[in-house]
C-alpha positions in Angstrom: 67.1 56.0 63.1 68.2 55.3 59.5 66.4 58.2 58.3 68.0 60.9 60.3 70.3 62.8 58.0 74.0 62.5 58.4 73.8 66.6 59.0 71.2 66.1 62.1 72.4 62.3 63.5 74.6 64.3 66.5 71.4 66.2 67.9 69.9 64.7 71.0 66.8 62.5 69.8 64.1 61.0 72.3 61.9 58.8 70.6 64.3 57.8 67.3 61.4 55.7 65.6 58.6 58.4 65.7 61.7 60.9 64.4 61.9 58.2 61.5 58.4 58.5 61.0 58.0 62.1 61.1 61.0 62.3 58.8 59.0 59.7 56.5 55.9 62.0 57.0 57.3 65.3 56.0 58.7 63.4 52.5 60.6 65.4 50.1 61.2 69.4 50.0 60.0 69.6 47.1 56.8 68.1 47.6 56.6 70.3 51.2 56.8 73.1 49.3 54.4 72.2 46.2 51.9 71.9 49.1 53.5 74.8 50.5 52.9 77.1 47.3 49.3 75.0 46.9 48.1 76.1 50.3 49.2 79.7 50.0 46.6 80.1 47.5 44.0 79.6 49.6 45.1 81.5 52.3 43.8 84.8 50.4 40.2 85.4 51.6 39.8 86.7 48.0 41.1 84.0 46.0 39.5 81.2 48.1 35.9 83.0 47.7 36.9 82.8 43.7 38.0 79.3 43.7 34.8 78.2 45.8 32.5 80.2 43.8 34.1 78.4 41.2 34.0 74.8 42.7 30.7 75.0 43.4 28.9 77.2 40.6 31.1 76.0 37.3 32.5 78.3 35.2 32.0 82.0 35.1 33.4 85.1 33.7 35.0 88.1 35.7 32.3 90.1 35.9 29.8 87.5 37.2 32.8 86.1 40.3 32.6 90.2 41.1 29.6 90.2 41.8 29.1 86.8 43.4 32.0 87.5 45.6 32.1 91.2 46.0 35.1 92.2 44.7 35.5 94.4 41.6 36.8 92.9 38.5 40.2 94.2 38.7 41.2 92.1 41.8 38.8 89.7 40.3 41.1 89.5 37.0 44.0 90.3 39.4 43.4 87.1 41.4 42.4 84.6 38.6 45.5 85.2 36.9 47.7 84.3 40.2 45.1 81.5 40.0 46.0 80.7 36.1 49.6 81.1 36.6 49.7 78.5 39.1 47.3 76.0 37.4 44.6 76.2 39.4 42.3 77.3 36.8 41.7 77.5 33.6 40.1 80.1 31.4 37.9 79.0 28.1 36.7 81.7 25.6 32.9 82.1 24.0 33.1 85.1 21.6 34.6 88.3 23.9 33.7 86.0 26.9 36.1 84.0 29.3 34.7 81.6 32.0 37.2 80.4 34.7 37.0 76.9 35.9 38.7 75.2 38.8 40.8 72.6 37.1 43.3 71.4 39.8 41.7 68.1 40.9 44.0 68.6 44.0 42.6 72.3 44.5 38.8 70.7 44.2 39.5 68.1 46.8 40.6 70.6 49.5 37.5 72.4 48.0 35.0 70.1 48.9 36.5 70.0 52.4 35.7 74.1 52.4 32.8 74.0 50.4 31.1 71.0 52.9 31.9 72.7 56.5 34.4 69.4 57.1 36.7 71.3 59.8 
């Protein structure tokens, strides 16, 4: 039980060596909530039809994820900039044009997992 914390070592504990091992398995807070803020991304129906249209099509401007998702550009441009802020993706200009890219190689991973049916 050597990695119960000092805090939490007087609580009643059952099976101390698969405590040790969840303890092991949940890591640091920080990284909990990284994953934490990662996931709660996709948890938007909106977003996550972005960032698979994305995944899967390449890049594309505002106006063309509209209308492959069915939103209208403001939440479109709304969304992608949550998206941008938290370095998911990545914008690149042509001219007046800006095509968003998934570039979170994290992000694609959990992608592919959406994007093949893999439940």
């Amino acid at each position: 039980m050597h990695l119960v914390p000092a805090a939490r070592a007087d609580r009643r504990i059952i099976d101390g060596h698969r405590v040790c091992d969840a303890i092991a398995a949940i890591g640091e807070p920080a990284r909990v909530r990284t994953w934490a803020d990662r996931f709660s991304l996709l948890s938007d129906p909106g977003r996550l039809a972005l960032l698979l249209a994305l995944h899967q099509a390449g890049p594309l401007a505002v106006s063309d994820l509209a209308v492959a998702t069915g939103m209208n550009d403001p939440a479109v441009s709304q969304a992608l900039r949550l998206l941008r802020a938290a370095g998911a993706v990545a914008g690149e200009k042509e001219g007046r044009v800006v095509r968003y890219r998934v570039v979170d190689p994290l992000v694609a991973d959990l992608l592919k997992h959406c994007a093949t049916g893999t439940d």
